[in-house]
N, C-alpha and C positions, 0 to 999 in steps of 0.2 A: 265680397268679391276677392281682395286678399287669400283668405281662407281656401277657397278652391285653385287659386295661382297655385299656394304654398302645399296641397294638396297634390297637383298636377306634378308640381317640382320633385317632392317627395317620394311618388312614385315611380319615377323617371329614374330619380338618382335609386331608389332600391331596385330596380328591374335590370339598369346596367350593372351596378353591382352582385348581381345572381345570376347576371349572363357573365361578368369577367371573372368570379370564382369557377364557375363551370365552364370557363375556357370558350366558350363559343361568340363567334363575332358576330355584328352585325345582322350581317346579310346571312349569315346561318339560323340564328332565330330568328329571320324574317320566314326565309325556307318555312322551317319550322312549324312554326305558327301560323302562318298563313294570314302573315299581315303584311303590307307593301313595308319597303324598306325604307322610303322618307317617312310615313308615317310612324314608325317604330322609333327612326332618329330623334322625331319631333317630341315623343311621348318622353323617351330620353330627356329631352332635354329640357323637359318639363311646360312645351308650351301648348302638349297637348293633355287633354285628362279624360286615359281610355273609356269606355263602357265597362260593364262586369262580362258582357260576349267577349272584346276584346282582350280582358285580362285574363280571360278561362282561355283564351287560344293562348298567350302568351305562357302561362305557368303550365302547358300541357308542352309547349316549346321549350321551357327550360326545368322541367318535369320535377316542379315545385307544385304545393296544392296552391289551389286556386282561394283557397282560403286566407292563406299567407298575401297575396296578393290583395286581397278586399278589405282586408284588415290596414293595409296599408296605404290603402285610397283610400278608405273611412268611409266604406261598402258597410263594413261589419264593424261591430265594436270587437276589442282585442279580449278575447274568451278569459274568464276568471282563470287565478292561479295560484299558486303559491309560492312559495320561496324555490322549489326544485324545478319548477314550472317554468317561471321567468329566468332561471339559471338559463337552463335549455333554450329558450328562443332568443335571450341575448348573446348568444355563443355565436361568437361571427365566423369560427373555422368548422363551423358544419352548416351544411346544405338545408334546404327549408325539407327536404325530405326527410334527411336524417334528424331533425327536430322532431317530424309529423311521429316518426316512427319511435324514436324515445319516447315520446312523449302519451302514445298508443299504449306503449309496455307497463310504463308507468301507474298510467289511468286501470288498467285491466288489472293491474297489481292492486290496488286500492282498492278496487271494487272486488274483488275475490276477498280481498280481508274485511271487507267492509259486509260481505255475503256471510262470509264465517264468524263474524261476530253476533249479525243478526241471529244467527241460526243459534250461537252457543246463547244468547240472551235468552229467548222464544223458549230454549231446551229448559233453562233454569225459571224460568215463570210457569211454565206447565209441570213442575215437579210436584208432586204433592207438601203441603205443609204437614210441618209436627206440629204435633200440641203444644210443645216448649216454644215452637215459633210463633205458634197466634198468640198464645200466653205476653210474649215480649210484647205484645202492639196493645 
């Protein structure tokens, strides 16, 4: 039971802090999001612990991914990474967008080298052998 308090807590205090970096008060990301405004205080304040409907209105309200948000309820487990990975989403002076979005450029880099590796590999395994090479084995 603990665990879901500290859960509720957790997400409360990461939701206000990504509404007071993005400047927007309260009752603006209630607007927003289209959630009542005690109720949004409460989640704040960690004594409530939203749905994942509710967290998807919220992170559309402070136009963060919704994933960022689940991962921090413990919706989702926090997605593999490595060392440039976890750089990026521990950076507290950028936005959970501007994370999504390095972190996009990032992945799409690595897999384009990870493409053109494949492809130089495949290229040198279909080459024909010499004779001096079978000879070696």
């Amino acid at each position: 039971m603990d665990r879901v308090a500290d859960l509720g807590r957790g997400i409360g205090e990461y939701i206000k802090h990504q509404r007071n970096t993005a400047k927007i008060s309260l009752r603006q990301l209630s607007r927003l999001a289209g959630v009542s405004n005690p109720y949004l205080s409460q989640i704040e304040r960690g004594l409530r612990k939203p749905s994942a409907e509710i967290l998807q209105q919220i992170a559309k309200g402070l136009r963060i991914s919704a994933e960022a948000l689940y991962v921090q309820a413990g919706i989702l487990d926090l997605p593999a990474g490595g060392p440039v990975t976890d750089a990026v989403r521990a950076d507290r002076d950028l936005t959970e967008r501007q994370k999504q979005v390095l972190l996009d450029v990032y992945d799409s880099f690595r897999r384009e080298n990870a493409d053109k590796a494949a492809a130089a590999k495949s290229t040198v395994e279909a080459e024909p052998r010499s004779e001096d090479d079978a000879a070696q084995d």
